[in-house]
gemmi code that builds the backbone of each chain (N, CA, C; Angstrom):
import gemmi

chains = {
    "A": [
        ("UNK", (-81.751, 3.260, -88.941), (-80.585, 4.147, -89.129), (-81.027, 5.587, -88.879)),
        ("UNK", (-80.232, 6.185, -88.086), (-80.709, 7.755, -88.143), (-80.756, 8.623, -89.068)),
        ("UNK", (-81.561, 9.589, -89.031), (-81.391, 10.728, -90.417), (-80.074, 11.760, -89.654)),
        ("UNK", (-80.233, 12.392, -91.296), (-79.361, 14.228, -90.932), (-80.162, 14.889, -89.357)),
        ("UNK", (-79.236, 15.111, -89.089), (-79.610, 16.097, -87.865), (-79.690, 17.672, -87.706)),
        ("UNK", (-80.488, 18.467, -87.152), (-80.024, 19.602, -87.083), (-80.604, 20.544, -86.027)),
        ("UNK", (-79.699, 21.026, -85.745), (-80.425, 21.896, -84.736), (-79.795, 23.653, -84.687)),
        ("UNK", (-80.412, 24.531, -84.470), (-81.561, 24.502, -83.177), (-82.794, 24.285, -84.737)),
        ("UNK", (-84.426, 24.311, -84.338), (-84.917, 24.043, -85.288), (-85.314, 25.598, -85.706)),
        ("UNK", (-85.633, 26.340, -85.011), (-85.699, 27.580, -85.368), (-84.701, 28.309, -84.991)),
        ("UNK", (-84.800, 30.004, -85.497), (-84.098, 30.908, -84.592), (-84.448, 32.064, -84.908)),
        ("UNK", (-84.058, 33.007, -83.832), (-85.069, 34.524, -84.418), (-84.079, 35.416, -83.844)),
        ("UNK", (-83.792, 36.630, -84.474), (-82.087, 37.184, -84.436), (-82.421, 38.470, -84.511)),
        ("UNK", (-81.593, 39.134, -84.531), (-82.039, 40.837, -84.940), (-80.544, 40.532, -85.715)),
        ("UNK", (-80.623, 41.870, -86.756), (-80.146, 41.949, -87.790), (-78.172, 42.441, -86.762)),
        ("UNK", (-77.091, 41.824, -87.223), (-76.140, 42.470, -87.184), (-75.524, 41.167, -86.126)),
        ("UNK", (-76.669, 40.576, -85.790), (-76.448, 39.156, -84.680), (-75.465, 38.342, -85.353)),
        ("UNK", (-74.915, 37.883, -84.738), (-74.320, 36.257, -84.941), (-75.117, 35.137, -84.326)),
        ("UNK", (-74.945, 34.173, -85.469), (-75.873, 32.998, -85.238), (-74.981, 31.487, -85.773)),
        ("UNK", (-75.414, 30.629, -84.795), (-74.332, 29.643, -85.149), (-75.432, 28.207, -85.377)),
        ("UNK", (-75.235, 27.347, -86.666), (-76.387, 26.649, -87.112), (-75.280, 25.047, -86.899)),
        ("UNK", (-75.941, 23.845, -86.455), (-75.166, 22.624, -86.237), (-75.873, 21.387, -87.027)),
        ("UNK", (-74.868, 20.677, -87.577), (-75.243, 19.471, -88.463), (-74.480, 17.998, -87.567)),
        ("UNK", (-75.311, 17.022, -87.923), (-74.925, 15.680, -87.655), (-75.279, 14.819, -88.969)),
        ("UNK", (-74.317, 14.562, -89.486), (-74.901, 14.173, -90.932), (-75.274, 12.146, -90.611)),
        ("UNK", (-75.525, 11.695, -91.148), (-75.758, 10.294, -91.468), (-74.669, 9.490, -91.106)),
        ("UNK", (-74.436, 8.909, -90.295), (-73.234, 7.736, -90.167), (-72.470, 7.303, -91.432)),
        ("UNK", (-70.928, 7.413, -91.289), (-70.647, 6.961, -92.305), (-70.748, 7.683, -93.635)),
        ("UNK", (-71.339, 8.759, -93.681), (-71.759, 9.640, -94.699), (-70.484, 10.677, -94.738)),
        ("UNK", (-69.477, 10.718, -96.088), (-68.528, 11.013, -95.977), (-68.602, 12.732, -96.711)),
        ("UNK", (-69.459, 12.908, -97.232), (-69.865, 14.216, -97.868), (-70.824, 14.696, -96.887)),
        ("UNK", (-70.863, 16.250, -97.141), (-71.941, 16.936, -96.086), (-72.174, 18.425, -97.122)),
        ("UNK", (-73.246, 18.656, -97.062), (-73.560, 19.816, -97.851), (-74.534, 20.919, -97.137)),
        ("UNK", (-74.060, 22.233, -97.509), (-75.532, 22.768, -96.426), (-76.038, 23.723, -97.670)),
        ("UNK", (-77.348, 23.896, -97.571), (-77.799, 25.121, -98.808), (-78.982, 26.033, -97.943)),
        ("UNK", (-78.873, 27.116, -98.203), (-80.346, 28.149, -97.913), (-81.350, 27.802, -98.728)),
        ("UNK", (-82.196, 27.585, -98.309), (-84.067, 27.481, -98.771), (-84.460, 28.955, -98.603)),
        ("UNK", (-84.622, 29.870, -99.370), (-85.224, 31.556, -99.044), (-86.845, 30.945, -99.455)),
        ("UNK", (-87.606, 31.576, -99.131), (-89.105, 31.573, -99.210), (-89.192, 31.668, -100.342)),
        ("UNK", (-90.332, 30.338, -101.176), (-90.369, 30.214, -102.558), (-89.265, 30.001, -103.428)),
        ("UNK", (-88.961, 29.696, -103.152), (-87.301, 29.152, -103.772), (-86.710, 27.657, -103.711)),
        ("UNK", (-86.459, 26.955, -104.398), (-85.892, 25.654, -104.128), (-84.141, 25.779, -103.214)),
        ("UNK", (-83.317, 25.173, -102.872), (-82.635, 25.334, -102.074), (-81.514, 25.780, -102.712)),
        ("UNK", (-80.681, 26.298, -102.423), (-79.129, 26.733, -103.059), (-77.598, 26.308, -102.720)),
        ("UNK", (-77.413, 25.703, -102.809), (-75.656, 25.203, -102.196), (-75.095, 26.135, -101.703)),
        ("UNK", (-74.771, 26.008, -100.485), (-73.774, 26.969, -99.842), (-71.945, 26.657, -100.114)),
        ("UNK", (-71.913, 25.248, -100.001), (-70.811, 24.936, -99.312), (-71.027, 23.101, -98.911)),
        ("UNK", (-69.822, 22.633, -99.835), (-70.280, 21.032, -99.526), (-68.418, 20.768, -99.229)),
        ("UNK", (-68.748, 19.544, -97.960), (-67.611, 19.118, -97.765), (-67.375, 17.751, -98.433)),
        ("UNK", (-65.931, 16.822, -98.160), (-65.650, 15.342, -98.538), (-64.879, 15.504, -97.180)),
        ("UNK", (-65.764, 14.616, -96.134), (-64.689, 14.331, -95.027), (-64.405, 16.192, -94.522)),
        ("UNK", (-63.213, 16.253, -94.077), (-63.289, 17.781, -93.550), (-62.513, 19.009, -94.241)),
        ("UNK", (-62.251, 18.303, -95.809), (-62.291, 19.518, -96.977), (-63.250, 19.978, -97.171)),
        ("UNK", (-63.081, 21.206, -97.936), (-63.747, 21.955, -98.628), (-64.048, 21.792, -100.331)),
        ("UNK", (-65.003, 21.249, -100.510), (-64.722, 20.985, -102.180), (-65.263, 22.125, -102.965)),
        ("UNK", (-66.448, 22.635, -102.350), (-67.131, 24.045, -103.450), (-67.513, 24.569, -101.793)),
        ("UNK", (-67.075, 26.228, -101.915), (-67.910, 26.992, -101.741), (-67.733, 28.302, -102.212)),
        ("UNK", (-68.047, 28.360, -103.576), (-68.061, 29.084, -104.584), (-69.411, 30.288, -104.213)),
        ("UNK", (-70.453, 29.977, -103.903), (-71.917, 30.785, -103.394), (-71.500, 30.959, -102.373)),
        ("UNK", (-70.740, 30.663, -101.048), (-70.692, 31.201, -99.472), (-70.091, 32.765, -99.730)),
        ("UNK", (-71.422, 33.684, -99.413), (-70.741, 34.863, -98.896), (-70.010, 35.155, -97.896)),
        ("UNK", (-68.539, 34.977, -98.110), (-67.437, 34.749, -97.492), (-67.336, 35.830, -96.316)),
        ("UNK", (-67.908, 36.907, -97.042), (-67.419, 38.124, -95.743), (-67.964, 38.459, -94.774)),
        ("UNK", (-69.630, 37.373, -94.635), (-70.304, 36.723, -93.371), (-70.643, 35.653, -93.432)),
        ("UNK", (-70.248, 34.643, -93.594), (-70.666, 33.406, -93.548), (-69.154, 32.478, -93.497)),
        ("UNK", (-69.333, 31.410, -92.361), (-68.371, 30.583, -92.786), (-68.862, 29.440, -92.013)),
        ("UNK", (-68.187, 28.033, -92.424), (-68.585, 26.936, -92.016), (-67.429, 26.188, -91.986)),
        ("UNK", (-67.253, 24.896, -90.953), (-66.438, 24.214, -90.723), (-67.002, 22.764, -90.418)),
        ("UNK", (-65.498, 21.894, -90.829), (-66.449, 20.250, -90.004), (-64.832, 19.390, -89.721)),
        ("UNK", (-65.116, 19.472, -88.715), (-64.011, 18.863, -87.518), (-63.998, 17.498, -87.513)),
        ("UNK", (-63.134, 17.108, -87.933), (-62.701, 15.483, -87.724), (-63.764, 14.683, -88.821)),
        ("UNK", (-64.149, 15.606, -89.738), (-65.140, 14.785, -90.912), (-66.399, 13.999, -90.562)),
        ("UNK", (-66.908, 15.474, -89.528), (-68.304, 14.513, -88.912), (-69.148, 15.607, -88.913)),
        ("UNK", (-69.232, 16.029, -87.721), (-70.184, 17.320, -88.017), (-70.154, 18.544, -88.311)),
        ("UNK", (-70.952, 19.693, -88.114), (-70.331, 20.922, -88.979), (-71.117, 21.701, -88.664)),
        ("UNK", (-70.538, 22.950, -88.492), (-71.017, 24.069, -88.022), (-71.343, 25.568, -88.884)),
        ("UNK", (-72.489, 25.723, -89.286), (-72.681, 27.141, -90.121), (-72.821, 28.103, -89.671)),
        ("UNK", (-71.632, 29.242, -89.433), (-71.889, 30.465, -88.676), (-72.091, 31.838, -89.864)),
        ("UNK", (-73.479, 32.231, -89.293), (-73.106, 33.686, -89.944), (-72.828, 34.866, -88.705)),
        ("UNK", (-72.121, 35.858, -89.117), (-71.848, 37.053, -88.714), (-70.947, 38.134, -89.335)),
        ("UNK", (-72.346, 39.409, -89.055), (-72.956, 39.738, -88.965), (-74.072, 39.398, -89.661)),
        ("UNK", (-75.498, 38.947, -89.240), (-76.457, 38.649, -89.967), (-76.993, 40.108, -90.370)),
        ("UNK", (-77.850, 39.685, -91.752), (-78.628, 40.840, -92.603), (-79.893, 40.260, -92.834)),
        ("UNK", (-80.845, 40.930, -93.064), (-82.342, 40.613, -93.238), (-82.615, 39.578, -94.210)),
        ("UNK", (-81.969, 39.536, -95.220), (-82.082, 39.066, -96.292), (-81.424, 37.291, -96.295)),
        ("UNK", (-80.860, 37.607, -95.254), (-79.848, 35.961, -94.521), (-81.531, 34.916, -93.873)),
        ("UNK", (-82.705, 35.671, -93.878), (-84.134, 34.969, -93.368), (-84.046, 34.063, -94.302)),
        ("UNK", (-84.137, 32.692, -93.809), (-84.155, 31.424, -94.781), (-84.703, 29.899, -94.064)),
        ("UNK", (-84.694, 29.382, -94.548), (-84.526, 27.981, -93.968), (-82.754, 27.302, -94.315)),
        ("UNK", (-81.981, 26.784, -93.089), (-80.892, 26.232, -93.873), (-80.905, 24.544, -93.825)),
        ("UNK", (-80.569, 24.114, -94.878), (-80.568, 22.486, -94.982), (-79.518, 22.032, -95.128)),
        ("UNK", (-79.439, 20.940, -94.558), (-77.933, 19.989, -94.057), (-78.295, 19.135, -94.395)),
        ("UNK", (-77.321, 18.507, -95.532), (-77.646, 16.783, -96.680), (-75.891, 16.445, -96.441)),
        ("UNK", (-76.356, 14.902, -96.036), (-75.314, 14.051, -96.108), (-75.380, 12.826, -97.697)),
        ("UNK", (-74.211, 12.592, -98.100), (-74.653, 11.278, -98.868), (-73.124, 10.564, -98.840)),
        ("UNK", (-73.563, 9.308, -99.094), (-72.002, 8.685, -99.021), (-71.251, 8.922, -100.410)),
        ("UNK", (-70.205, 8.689, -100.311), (-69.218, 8.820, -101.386), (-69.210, 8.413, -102.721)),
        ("UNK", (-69.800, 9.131, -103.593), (-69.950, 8.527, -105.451), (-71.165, 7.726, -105.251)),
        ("UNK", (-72.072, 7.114, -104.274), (-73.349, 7.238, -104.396), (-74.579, 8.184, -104.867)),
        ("UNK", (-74.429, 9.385, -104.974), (-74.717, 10.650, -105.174), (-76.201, 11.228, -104.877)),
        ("UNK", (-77.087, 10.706, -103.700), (-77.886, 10.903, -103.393), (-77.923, 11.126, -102.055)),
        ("UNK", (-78.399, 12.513, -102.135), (-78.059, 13.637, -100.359), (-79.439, 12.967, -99.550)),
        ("UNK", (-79.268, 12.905, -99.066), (-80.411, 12.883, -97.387), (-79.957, 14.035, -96.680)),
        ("UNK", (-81.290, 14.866, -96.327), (-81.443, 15.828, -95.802), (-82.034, 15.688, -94.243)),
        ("UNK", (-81.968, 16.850, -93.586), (-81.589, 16.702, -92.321), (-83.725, 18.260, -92.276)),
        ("UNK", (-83.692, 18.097, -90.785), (-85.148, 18.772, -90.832), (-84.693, 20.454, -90.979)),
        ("UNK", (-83.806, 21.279, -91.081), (-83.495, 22.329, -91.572), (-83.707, 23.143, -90.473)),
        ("UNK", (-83.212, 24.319, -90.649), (-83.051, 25.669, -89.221), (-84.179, 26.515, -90.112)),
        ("UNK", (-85.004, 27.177, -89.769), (-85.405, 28.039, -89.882), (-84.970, 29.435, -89.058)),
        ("UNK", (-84.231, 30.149, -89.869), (-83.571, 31.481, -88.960), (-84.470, 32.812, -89.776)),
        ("UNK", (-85.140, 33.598, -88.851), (-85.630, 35.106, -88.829), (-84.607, 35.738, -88.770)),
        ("UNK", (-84.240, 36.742, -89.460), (-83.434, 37.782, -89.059), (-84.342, 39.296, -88.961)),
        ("UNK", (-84.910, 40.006, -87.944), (-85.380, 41.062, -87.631), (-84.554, 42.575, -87.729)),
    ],
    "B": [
        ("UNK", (-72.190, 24.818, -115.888), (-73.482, 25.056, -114.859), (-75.075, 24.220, -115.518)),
        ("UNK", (-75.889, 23.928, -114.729), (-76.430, 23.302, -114.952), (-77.633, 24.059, -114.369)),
        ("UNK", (-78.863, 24.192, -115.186), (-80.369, 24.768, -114.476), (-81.323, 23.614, -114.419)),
        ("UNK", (-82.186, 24.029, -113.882), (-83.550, 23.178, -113.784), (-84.613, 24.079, -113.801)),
        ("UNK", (-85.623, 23.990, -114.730), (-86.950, 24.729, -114.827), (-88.247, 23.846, -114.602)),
        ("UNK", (-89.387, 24.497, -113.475), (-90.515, 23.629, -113.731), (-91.512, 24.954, -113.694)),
        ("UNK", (-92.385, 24.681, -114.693), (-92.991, 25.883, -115.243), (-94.383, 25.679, -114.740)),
        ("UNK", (-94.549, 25.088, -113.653), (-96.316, 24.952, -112.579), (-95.940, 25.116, -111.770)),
        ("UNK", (-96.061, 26.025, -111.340), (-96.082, 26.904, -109.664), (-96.914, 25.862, -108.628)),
        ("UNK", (-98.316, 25.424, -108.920), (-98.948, 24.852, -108.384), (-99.873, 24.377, -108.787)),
        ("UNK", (-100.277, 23.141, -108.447), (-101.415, 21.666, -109.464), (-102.241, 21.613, -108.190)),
        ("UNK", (-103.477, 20.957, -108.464), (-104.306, 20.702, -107.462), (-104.844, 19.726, -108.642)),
        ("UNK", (-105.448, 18.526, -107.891), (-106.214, 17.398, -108.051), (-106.997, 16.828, -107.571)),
        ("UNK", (-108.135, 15.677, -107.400), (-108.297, 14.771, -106.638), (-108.171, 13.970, -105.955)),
        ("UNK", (-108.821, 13.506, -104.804), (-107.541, 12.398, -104.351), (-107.810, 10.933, -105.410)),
        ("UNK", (-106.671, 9.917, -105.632), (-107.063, 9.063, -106.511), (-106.815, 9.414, -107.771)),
        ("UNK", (-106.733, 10.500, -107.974), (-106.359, 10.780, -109.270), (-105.210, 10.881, -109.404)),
        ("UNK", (-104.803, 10.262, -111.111), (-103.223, 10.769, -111.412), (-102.880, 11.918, -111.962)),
        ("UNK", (-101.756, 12.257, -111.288), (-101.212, 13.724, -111.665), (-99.555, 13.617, -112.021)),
        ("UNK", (-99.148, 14.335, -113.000), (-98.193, 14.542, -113.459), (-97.205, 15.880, -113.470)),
        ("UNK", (-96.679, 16.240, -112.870), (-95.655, 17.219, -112.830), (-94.452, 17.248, -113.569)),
        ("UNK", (-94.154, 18.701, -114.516), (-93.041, 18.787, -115.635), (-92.034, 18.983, -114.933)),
        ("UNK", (-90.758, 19.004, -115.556), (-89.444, 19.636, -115.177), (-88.766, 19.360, -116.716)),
        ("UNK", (-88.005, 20.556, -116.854), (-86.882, 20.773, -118.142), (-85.335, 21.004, -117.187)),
        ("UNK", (-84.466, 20.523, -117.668), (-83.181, 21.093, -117.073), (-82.250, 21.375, -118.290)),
        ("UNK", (-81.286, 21.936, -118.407), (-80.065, 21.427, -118.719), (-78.597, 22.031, -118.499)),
        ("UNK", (-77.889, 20.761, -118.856), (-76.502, 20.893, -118.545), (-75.625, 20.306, -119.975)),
        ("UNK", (-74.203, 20.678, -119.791), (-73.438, 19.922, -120.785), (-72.535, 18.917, -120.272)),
        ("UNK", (-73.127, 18.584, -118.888), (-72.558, 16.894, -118.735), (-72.759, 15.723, -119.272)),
        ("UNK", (-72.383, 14.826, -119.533), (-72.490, 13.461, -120.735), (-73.432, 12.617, -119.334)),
        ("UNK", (-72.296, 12.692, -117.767), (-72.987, 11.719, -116.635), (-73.641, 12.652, -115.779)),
        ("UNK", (-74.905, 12.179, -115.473), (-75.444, 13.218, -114.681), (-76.670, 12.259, -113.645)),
        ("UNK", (-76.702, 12.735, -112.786), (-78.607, 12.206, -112.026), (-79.645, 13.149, -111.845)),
        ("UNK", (-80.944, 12.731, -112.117), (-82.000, 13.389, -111.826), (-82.749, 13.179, -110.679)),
        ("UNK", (-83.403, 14.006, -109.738), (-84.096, 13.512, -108.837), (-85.293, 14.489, -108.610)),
        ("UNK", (-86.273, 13.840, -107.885), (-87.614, 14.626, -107.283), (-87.527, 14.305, -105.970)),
        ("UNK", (-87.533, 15.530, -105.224), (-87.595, 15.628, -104.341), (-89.021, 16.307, -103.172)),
        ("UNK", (-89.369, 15.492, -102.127), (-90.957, 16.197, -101.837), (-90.676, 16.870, -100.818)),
        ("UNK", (-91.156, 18.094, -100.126), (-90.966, 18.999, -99.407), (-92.112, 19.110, -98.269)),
        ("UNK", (-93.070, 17.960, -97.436), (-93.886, 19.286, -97.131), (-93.995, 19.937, -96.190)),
        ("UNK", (-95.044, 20.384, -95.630), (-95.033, 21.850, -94.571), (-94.033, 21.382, -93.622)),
        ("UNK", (-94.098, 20.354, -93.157), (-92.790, 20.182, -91.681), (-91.056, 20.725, -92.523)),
        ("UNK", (-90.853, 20.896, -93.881), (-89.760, 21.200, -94.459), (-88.812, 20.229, -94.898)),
        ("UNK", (-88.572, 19.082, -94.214), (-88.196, 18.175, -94.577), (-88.109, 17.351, -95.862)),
        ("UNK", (-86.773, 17.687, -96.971), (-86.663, 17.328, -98.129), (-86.428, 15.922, -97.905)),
        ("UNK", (-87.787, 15.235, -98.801), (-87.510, 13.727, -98.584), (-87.024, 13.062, -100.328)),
        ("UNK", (-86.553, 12.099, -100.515), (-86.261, 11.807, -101.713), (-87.392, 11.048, -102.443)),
        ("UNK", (-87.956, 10.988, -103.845), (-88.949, 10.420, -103.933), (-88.715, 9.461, -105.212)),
        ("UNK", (-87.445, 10.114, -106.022), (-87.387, 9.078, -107.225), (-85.922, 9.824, -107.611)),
        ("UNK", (-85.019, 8.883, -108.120), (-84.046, 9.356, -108.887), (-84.006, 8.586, -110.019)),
        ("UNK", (-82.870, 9.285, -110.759), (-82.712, 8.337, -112.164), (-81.266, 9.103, -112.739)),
        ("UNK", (-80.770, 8.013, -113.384), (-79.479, 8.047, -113.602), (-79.286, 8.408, -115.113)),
        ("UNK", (-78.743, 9.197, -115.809), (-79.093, 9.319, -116.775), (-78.502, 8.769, -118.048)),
        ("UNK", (-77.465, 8.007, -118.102), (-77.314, 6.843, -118.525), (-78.239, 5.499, -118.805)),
        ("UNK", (-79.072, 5.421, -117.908), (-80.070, 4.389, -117.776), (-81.340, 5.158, -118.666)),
        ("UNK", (-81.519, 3.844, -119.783), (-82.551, 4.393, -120.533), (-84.151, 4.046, -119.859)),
        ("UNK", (-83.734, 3.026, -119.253), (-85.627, 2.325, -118.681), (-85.579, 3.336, -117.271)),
        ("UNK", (-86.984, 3.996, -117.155), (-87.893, 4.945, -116.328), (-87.648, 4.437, -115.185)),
        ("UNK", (-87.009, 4.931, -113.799), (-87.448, 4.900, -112.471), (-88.940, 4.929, -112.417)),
        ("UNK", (-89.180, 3.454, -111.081), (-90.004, 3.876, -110.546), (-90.078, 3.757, -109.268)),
        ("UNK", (-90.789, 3.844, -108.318), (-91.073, 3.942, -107.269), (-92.429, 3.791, -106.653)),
        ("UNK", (-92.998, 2.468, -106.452), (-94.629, 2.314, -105.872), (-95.187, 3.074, -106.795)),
        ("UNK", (-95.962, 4.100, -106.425), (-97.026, 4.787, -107.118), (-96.531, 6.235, -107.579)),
        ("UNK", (-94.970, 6.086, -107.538), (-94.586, 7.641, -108.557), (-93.619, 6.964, -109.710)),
        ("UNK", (-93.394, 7.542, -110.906), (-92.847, 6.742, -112.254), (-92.273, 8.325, -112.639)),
        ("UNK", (-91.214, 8.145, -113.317), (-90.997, 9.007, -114.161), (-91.105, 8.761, -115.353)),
        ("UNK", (-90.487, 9.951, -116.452), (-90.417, 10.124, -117.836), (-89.740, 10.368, -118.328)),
        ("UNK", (-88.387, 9.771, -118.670), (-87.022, 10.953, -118.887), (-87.131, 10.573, -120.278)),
        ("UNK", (-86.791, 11.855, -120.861), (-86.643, 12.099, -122.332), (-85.866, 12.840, -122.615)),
        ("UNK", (-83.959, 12.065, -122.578), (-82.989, 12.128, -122.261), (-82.817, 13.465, -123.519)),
        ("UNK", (-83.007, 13.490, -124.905), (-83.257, 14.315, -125.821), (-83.805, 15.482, -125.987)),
        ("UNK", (-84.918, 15.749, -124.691), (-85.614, 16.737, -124.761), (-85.212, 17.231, -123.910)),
        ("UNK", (-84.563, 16.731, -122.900), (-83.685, 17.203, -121.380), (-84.951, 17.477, -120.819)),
        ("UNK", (-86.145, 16.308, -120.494), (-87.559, 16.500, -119.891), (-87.494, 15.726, -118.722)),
        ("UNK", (-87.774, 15.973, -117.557), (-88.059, 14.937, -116.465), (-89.098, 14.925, -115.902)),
        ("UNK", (-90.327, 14.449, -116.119), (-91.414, 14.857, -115.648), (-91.655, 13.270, -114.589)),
        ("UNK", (-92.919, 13.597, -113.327), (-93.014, 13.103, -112.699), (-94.398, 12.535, -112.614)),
        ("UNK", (-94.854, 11.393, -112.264), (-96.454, 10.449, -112.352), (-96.092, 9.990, -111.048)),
        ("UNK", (-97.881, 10.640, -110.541), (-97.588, 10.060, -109.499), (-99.023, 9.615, -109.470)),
        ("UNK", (-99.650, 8.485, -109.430), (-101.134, 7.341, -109.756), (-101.784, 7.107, -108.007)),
        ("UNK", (-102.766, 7.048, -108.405), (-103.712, 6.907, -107.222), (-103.127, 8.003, -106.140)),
        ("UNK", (-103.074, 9.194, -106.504), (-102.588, 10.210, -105.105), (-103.762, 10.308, -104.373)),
        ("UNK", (-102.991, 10.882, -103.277), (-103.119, 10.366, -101.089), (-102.912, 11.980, -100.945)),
        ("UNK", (-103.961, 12.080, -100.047), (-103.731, 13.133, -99.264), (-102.366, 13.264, -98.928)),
        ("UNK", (-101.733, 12.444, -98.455), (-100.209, 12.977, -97.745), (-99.384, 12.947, -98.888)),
        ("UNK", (-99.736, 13.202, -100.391), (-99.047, 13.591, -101.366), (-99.273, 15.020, -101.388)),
        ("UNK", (-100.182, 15.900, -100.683), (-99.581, 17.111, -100.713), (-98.462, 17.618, -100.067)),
        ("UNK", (-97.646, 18.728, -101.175), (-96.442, 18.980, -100.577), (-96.114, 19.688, -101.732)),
        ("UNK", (-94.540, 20.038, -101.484), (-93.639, 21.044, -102.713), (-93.386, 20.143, -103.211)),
        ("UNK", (-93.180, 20.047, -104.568), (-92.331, 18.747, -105.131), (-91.409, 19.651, -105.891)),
        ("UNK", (-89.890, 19.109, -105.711), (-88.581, 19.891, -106.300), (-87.869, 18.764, -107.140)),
        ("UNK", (-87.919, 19.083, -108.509), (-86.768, 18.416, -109.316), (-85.578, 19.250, -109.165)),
        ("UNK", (-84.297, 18.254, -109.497), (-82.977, 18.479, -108.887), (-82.286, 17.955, -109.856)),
        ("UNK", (-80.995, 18.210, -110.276), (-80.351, 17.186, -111.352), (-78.582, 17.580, -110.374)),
        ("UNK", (-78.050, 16.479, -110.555), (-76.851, 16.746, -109.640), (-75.383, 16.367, -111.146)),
        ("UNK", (-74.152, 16.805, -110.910), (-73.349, 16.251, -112.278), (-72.634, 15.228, -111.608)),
        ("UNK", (-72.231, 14.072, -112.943), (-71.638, 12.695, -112.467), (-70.801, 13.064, -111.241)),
        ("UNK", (-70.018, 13.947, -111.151), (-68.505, 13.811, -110.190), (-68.994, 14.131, -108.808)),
        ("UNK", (-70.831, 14.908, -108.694), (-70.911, 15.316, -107.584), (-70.472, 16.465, -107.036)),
        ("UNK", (-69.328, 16.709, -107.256), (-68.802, 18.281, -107.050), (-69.151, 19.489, -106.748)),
        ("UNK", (-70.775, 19.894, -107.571), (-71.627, 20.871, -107.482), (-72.457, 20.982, -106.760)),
        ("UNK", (-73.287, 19.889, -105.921), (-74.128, 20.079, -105.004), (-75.625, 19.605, -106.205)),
        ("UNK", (-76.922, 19.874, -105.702), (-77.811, 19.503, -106.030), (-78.199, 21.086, -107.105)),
        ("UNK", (-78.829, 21.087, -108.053), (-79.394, 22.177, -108.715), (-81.210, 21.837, -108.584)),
        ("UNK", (-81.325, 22.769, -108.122), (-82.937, 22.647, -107.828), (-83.420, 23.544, -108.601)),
        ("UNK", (-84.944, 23.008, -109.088), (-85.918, 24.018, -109.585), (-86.806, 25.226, -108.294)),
        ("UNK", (-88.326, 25.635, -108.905), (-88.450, 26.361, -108.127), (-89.247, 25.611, -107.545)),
        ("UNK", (-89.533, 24.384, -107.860), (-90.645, 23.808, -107.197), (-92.689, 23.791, -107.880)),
        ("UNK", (-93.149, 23.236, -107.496), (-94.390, 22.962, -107.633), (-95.127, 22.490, -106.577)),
        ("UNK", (-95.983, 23.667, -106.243), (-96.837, 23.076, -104.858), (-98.480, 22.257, -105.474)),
        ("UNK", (-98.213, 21.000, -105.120), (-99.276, 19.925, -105.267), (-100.156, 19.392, -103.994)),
        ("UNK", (-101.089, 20.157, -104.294), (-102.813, 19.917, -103.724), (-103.172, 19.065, -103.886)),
        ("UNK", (-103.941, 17.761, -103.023), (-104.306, 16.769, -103.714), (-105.970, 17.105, -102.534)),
        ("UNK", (-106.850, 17.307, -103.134), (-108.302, 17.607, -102.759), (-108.866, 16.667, -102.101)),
        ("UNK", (-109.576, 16.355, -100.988), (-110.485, 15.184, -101.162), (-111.693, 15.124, -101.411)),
    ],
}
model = gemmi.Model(1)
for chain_id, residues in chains.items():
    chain = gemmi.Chain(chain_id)
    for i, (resn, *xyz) in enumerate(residues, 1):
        res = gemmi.Residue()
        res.name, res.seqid = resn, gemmi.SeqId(i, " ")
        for name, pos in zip(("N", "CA", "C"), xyz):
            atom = gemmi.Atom()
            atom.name, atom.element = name, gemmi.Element(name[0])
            atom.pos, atom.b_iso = gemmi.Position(*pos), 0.0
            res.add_atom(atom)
        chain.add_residue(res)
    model.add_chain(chain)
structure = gemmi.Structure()
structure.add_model(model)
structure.setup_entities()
C-alpha cells in the first residue's frame, strides 16, 4: 500500500515569496491533516480536513496561509506572503475515519531567506 | 486542550541495552489515544506504539512496550535490546476520542543508541 505523499521535498524562498506545498494522502484515507515541524519542536496542527471540509483550523494564520482539498483527495498548502519565521518542515498525515491513527507523509522542508 | 511534556531532551545508551523514555500529558477527556512516534534524520514520522486509553493492559510492539499509568497521566516508553537504527527523535502524542484536534505532540527526545 502506498504511504502519504509529498512534494516538492525541499524548498528555498526569499522572504515575501509565495510557495505552494502538495499532499497525496493514503488511499481511502478520509481525513488529511497538515502541521509545521519548526526546528526542535514536535509538530503543530495547522489545519485538518474530513473528506473536503474543514474541521479545525483554529492555528492557520489565516492572513498568509491557506489550504484546500478538492474532491476529498489531495490538498494543497499555500503560503503567501512568506516570512522568515514560516522556515519549517511541513507534514501531511492521513488516517481513516474514527480509526484515529495519522500516517505521515516524508514532509517539505521550506527555507525562507 | 490537551499538552504533552517529556522532560529528556536527549538519552544516549548502548547498543543492546534497554532504555526507557518518559512522557506526562494531560487533558480532561474521559476517551483519548496515546502514541510514540519515531522521527529520524530522513524526517519521516513513523508510528511506533499506540494505546488507547480505555484499555488497561500495556501496548506492545516487538521490542518497544509501554507504561501507561492512566492516574498519573504517565506514558513512558521501553524499548529492550536497542539497534542502532533506534536512533532517532522519539515524539509522544496523545490525540482526543472524537479526533477533532489533530495530534498534540511533545518536544521530543533525541535517542543515541552507541555502539
Amino acid at each position: 500500500e502506498a504511504g502519504v505523499a509529498q512534494s516538492p521535498r525541499y524548498k528555498i524562498i526569499e522572504k515575501r515569496q509565495s510557495v505552494a506545498f502538495w499532499c497525496n494522502p493514503i488511499s481511502g484515507h478520509a481525513t488529511l491533516y497538515w502541521y509545521q515541524q519548526i526546528l526542535g519542536q514536535g509538530p503543530k496542527l495547522l489545519i485538518q480536513f474530513q473528506n473536503n471540509g474543514v474541521v479545525d483550523d483554529s492555528q492557520l494564520p489565516k492572513d498568509r496561509f491557506s489550504a484546500e482539498r478538492l474532491k476529498g483527495v489531495d490538498s494543497t498548502l499555500k503560503i503567501q506572503p512568506a516570512k522568515l519565521e514560516d522556515s519549517a518542515v511541513y507534514l501531511c498525515a492521513s488516517s481513516e475515519p474514527f480509526l484515529e491513527t495519522q500516517y505521515f507523509g516524508p514532509g517539505t522542508r521550506l527555507l525562507v531567506l | 486542550a490537551q499538552t504533552v511534556t517529556q522532560s529528556q531532551p536527549e538519552m544516549s545508551v548502548q547498543e543492546a541495552e534497554t532504555v526507557t523514555l518518559s512522557c506526562t500529558y494531560d487533558t480532561s477527556e474521559s476517551n483519548y489515544y496515546l502514541f510514540w512516534y519515531k522521527q529520524p534524520p530522513s524526517r519521516q514520522m513513523i508510528l511506533v506504539i499506540r494505546q488507547e486509553a480505555y484499555k488497561q493492559q500495556n501496548a506492545t510492539e516487538n521490542r518497544f512496550s509501554v507504561n501507561f499509568q492512566k492516574a498519573a497521566k504517565s506514558f513512558s516508553l521501553k524499548i529492550s535490546d536497542s539497534q542502532l537504527g533506534d536512533t532517532a527523535m522519539y515524539f509522544c502524542a496523545s490525540l482526543s476520542g472524537g479526533g477533532a484536534d489533530g495530534l498534540t505532540f511533545g518536544k521530543g527526545t533525541h535517542l543515541i543508541i552507541q555502539p
